[in-house]
N, C-alpha and C positions, 0 to 999 in steps of 0.2 A: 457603282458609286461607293465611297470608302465611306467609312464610319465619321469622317467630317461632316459628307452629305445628312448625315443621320442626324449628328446634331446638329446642324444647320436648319434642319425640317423640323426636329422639336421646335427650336428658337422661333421659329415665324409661326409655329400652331397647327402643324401637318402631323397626321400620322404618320406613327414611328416607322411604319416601312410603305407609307407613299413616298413615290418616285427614287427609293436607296435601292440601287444597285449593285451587287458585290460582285467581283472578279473573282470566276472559277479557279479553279487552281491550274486547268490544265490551260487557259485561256493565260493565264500571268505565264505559265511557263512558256509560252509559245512565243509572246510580246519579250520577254527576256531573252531568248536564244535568237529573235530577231537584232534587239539592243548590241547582244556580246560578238554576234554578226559582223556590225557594222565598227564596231568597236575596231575589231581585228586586234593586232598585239598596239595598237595606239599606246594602251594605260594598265601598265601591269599590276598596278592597284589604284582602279578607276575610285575618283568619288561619285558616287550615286548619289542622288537626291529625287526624293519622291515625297510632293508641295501638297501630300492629301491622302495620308502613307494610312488609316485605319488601322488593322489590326497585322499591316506587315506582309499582305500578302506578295507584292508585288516584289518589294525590298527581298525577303525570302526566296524569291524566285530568282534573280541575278544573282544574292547572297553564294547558292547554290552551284550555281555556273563560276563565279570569281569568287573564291572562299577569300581572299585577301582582299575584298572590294571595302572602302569606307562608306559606309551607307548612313544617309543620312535623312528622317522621317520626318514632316511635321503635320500637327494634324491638333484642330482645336476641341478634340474628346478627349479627354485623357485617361478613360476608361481602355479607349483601343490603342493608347501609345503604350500603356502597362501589359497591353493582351499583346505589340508587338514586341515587347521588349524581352518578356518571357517566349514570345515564339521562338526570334533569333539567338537568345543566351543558349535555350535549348539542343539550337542546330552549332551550337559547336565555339558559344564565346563570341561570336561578330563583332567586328567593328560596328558597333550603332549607334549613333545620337540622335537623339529626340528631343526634336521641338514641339513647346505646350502652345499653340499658336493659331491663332486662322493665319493662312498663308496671306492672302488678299492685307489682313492690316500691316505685313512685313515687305519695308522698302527695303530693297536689298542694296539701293542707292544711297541710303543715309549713313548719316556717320556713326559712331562708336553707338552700339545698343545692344544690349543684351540679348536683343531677339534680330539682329539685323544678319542677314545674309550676305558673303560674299560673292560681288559680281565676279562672272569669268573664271569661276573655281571648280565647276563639276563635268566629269568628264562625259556624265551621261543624269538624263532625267526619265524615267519613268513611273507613268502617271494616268491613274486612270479618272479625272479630276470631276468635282459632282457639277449632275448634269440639273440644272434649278430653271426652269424656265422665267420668263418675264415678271408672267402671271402672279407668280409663286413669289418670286423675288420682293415685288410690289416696285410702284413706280419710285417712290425716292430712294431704295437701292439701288434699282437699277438704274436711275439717273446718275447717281453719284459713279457706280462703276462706269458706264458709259463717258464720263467725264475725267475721269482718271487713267483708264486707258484705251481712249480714244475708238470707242464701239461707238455704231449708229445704229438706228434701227432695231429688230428683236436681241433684246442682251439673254443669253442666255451665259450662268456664271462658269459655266468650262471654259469659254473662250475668253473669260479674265484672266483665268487660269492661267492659259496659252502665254498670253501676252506678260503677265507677272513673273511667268518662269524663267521665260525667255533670259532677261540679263542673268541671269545664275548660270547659264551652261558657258562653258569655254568655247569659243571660235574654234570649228573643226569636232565639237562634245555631238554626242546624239541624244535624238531626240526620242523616246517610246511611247506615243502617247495613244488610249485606247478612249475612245469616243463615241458620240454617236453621228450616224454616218451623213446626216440630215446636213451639215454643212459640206458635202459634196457637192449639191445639187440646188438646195433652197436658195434663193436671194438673200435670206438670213442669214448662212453662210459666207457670203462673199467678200466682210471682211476679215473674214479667219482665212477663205483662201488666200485673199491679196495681202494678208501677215503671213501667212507661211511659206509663199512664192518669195518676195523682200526678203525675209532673214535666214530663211533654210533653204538648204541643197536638199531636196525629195528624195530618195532613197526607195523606197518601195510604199507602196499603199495597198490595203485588204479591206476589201467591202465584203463585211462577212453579214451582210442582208440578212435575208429570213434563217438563219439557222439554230435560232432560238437556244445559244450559249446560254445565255441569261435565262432565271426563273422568268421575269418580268419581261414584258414586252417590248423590248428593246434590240433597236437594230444599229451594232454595233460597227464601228471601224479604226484600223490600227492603219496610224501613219511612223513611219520610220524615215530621221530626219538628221541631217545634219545641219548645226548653225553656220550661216556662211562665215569665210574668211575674207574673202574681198567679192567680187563680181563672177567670179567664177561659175560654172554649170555645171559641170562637171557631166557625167552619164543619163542618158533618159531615166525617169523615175518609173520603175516598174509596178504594174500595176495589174491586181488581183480578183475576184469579185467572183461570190459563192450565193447561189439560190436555189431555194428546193423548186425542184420542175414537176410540173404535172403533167408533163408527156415523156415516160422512160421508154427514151430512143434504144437504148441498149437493151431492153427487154424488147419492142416489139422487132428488132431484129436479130431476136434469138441468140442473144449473148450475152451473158449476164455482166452488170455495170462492176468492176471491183469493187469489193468490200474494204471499209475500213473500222475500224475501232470507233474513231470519231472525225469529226468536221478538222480538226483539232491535226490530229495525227494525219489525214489526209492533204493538209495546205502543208504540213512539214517534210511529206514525202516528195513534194511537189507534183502530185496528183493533178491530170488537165482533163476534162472533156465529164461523161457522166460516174458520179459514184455512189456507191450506197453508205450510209452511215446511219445509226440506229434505227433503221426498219425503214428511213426515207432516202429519197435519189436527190442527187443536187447538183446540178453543172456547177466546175468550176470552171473559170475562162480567165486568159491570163492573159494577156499585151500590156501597152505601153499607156502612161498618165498622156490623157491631152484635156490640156486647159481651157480651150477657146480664146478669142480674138480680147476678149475685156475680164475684170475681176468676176463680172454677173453671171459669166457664165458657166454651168455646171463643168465639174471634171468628171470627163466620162473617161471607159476602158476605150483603149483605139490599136489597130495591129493593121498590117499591110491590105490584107483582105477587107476588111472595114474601110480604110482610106478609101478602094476600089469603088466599093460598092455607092458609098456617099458621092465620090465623084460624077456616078453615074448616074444619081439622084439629080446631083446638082444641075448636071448636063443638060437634062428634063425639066428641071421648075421653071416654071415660068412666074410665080410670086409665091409667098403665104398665106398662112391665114391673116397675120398680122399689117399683110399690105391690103388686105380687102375689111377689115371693121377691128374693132377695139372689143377687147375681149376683156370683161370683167367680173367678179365675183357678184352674187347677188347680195341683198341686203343682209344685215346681221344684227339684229335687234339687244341682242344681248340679255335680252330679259322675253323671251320667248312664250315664258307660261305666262307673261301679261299681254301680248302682244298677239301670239297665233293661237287661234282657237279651230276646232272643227265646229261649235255650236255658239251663237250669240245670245238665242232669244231663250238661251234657261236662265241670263240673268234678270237681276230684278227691271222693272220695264224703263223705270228711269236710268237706268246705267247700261242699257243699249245702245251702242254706239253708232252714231248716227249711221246709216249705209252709207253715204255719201266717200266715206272715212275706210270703208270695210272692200276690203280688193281680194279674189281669189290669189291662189299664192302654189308655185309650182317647187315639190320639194324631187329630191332626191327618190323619193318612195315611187314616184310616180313614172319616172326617166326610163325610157323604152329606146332602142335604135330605130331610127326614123322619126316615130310618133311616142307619143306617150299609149302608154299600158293599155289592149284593147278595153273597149269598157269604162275604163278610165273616169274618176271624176277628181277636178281641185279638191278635195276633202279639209283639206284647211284650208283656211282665211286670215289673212292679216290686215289689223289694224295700224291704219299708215297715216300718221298725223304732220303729215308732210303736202302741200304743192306747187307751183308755179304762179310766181308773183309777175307781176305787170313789167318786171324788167329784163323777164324770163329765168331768173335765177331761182333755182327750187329752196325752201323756206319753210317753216313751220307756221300749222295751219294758229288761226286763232281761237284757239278754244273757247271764249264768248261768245261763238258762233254756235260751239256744239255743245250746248250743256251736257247734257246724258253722256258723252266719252267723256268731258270735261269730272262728270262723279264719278266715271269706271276708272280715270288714272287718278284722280285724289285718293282714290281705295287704296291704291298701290305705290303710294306719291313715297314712301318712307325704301321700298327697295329701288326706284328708278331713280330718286336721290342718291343711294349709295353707287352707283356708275358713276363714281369721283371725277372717273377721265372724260366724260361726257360734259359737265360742267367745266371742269381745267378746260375744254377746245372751245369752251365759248356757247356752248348748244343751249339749249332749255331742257329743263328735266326729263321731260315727257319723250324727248327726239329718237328717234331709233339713230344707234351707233353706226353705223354705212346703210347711206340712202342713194335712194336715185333718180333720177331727171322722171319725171310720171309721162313727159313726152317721148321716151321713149319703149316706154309698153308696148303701145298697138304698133310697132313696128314687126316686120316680119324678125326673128331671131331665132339660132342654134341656140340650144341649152343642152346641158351636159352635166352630169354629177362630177361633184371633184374626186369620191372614191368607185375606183372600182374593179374589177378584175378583164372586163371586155370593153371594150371607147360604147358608150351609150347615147349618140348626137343624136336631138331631133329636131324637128324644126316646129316652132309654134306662133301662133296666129291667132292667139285667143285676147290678147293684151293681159297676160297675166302677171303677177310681180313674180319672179324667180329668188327664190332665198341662198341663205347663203354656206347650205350644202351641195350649191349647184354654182356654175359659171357661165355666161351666157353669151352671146355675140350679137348686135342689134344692127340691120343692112339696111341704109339709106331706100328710098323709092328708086333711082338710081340703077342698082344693081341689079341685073342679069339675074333672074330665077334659074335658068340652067348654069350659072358660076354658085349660086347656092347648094343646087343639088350637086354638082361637081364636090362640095367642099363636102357636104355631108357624106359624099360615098370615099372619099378618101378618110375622114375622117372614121368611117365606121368599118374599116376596111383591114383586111390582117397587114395588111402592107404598114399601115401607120403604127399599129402595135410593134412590130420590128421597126420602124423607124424611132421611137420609141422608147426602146430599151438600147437601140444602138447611141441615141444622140441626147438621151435625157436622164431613165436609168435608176430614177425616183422610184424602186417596186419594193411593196408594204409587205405585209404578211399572206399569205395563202394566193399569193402571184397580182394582187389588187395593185393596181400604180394608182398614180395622183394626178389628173387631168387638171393642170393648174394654168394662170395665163402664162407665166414665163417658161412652159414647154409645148400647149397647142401653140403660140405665137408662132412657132417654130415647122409647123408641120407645113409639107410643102405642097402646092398646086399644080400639075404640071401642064405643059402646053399641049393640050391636042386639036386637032383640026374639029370642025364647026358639024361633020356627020358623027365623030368619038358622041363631042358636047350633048349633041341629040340624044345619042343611044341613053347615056346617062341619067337626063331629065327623064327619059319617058321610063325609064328602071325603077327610077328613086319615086319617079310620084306613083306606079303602081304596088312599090314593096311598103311605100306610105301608107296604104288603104288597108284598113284595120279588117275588111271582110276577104282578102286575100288568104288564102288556105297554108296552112303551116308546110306541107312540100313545096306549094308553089312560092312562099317565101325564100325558101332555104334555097330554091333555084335562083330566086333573082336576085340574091345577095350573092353566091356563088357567079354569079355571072360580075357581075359589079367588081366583086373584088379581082376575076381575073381582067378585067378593063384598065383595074387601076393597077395594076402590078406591070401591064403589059406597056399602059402608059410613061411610066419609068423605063421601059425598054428591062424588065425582070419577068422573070416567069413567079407563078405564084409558089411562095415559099422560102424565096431565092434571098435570104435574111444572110446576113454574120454576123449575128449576137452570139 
């Protein structure tokens, strides 16, 4: 994030370097020699424009490649347009102009202004534009930008960005923009992909995941774009994706991965398969952009041998998860240290909240594959001032009812007030932020954490409330116990993790993915005959059973997974990620 981001973060009351990300040097150099790439001899002295330029680094980095380039910065610090301006005089007299400006308040549509930008004037944009969440934003920002141009759903302000930059570049300009990778794959994403499918030719894309470019915890990606000229498609957009592995295939078969400098100097070699770079291994894997069937859905990497293997997936499913139950996030209180406790009765005796009101509560801490954690106990509890009214629609309880939680949230009445957006939907103060039907607890359900580095499905039966570091699935009476266990062993099965990373691709830091509903939706069931089904049930309900010995475990999971590999018509392993 540039020096915009920075002061942008003062302005709202953030620390000075929460959420500022800056672009390494060798990272801008790499983003620019992709830019002069795509340029080709197009613009022998391209205009450049970078809508969030800091202190120059990016501008500097093409500067360097096209010494005749006109570069042009805007940025609303003006501390970092004086530290760009002295950078570029230094390298050699630049063409540079600098704008004093937030980009966002400059229409490049309007007429005659002293701050107004020329549409259709720059041959090229790059940009590494600040990444501000919702959150952060606050809602009447982010309403207004969502209303200006045309965002729905989670705004995050890069993708105003996007969208604001867009009339500036010339039909046939490119695009350099460096981002985070999160609109790949998120639903939140989807209308940045369905704006950059509409107005650009795709060019190349680099998910450069886990490789910890940046100081900060950021997972970054570089798309390279051309604005369309008419309807054209021009060539498949090629497509990139680097993550440090924690199985170096190249060492356990005795040959060492090559080495490189950096992450950096390695994707510019066009480096493919495992390599090392400062003391870590990382596959890169390289094919072709595929989009999927609608805007929602993630763009993943895909190459000839992937088509293969999904086809042969498909050949096999017989449904989803998504065509056996609805898969949802657990509740989200928002205000948690009033809400989930591990102990009630240390407070004072009138401000006990009634038990009636008080429900065990299944987090993430507790999330085992199969069952929850041997030994195991709810250890928290949440207070759920929510239930089912006479016309079956769930509803907030009457607190005249329960005096004693009625004085435990007056205690607290001044921060469950401040949840602005709780009141704005209509709720009552006291309501927890996503609720759920209490009728379906004591149903049989998967739960699952939403982070993690192995799928952790179990199956529970306790009627517990599931929070909302976990996702759950709730099966009619209805449903087949052995189609439950079928989904559990697929679910918990290495086959789904390569399915996974080939069709989803959502993977966090230190190999952790994101078990979220718009990617289990997606996982497939396949068809097997009614003696497979059998073997399965009786697998899953013995690897269930918490006094089952740790070899004897490890065999019946080993067994299970080669069932379901073999079910797909694949042997176990048999991935192309």
């Amino acid at each position: 994030m540039s020096h915009a981001a920075q002061a942008f973060a003062r302005d709202v009351g953030i620390a000075k370097r929460h959420g500022v990300h800056y672009t390494p040097g060798s990272l801008a150099d790499f983003l620019a020699e992709r830019i002069v790439i795509a340029l080709g001899e197009d613009a022998a002295v391209p205009h450049v424009l970078d809508p969030a330029c800091g202190n120059g680094e990016l501008l500097d980095a093409i500067g360097r490649l096209r010494p005749a380039a006109r570069l042009k910065g805007v940025d609303r610090d003006s501390q970092a347009l004086a530290e760009a301006g002295q950078r570029l005089n230094r390298e050699g007299a630049r063409d540079f102009f600098p704008v004093h400006a937030d980009f966002l308040d400059i229409d490049p549509l309007a007429e005659a202004s002293d701050r107004r930008l020329p549409t259709n004037a720059f041959d090229a944009i790059i940009s590494n534009p600040p990444y501000v969440r919702t959150q952060v934003l606050g809602a009447e920002r982010a309403q207004e930008l969502a209303e200006r141009f045309g965002l729905s759903g989670r705004v995050d302000l890069y993708q105003a960005f996007v969208r604001a930059m867009t009339p500036c570049l010339r039909p046939g300009g490119v695009l350099g923009l460096l981002c985070s990778n999160r609109f790949l794959t998120t639903l939140g994403g989807t209308a940045l992909r369905k704006f950059l499918n509409e107005e650009y030719e795709l060019v190349e894309i680099f998910d450069l995941g886990d490789t910890k470019l940046f100081a900060a915890a950021v997972l970054p990606a570089i798309v390279i774009a051309r604005r369309k000229c008419g309807s054209e498609t021009g060539e498949p957009c090629s497509f990139v994706r680097v993550y440090e592995t924690s199985v170096n295939g190249a060492a356990r078969s005795g040959v060492a991965a090559p080495r490189f400098d950096s992450i950096v100097v390695a994707l510019a070699e066009d480096a493919d398969g495992e390599i090392e770079a400062n003391g870590r291994v990382y596959g890169i894997e390289r094919g072709l952009l595929k989009m999927g069937e609608t805007s929602k859905d993630p763009w993943t990497l895909t190459h000839d041998d992937r088509v293969a293997w999904l086809e042969q997936i498909e050949a096999r499913t017989a449904k989803t998860f998504a065509d056996v139950a609805n898969i949802r996030v657990g509740i989200k209180t928002t205000a948690d240290s009033v809400f989930i406790r591990r102990e009630w009765d240390d407070l004072p005796t009138d401000e006990q909240p009634e038990s009636e009101l008080i429900y065990p509560l299944i987090t993430h801490h507790i999330a085992n594959r199969w069952s929850r954690h041997q030994g195991s106990k709810l250890a928290r509890t949440v207070l759920y001032p929510h239930n089912v009214k006479a016309n079956g629609k769930r509803g907030s309880v009457d607190l005249d009812n329960f005096p004693n939680a009625r004085r435990y949230l007056e205690a607290h009445r001044e921060r469950l007030e401040g949840r602005t957006y709780v009141i704005r939907a209509g709720r009552k103060w006291f309501e927890v932020w996503v609720a759920h039907q209490p009728v379906d607890w004591p149903k049989r359900k998967i739960v699952f954490p939403d982070i993690s580095e192995m799928p952790k499905f179990f199956l529970d039966e306790s009627g517990a409330i599931v929070n909302g570091d976990c996702y759950w699935m709730a099966f009619e009476d209805n449903v087949d116990p052995k189609l439950i266990s079928l989904m559990l062993a697929v679910a918990n099965s290495t086959f789904a993790v390569a399915f996974y990373d080939a069709v989803c691709g959502n993977r966090l830091y230190a190999g952790r993915r994101r078990f979220i509903t718009q990617y289990v939706n997606r996982f497939p069931i396949p068809a097997v005959d009614a003696a497979t089904l059998s073997e399965i049930h009786i697998l899953v309900e013995k690897v269930k059973l918490t006094s089952v010995a740790s070899q004897e475990r490890d065999e019946l999971e080993q067994k299970l997974d080669e069932i379901i590999w073999a079910a797909f018509g694949l042997f176990v392993g048999q991935a192309c990620i």
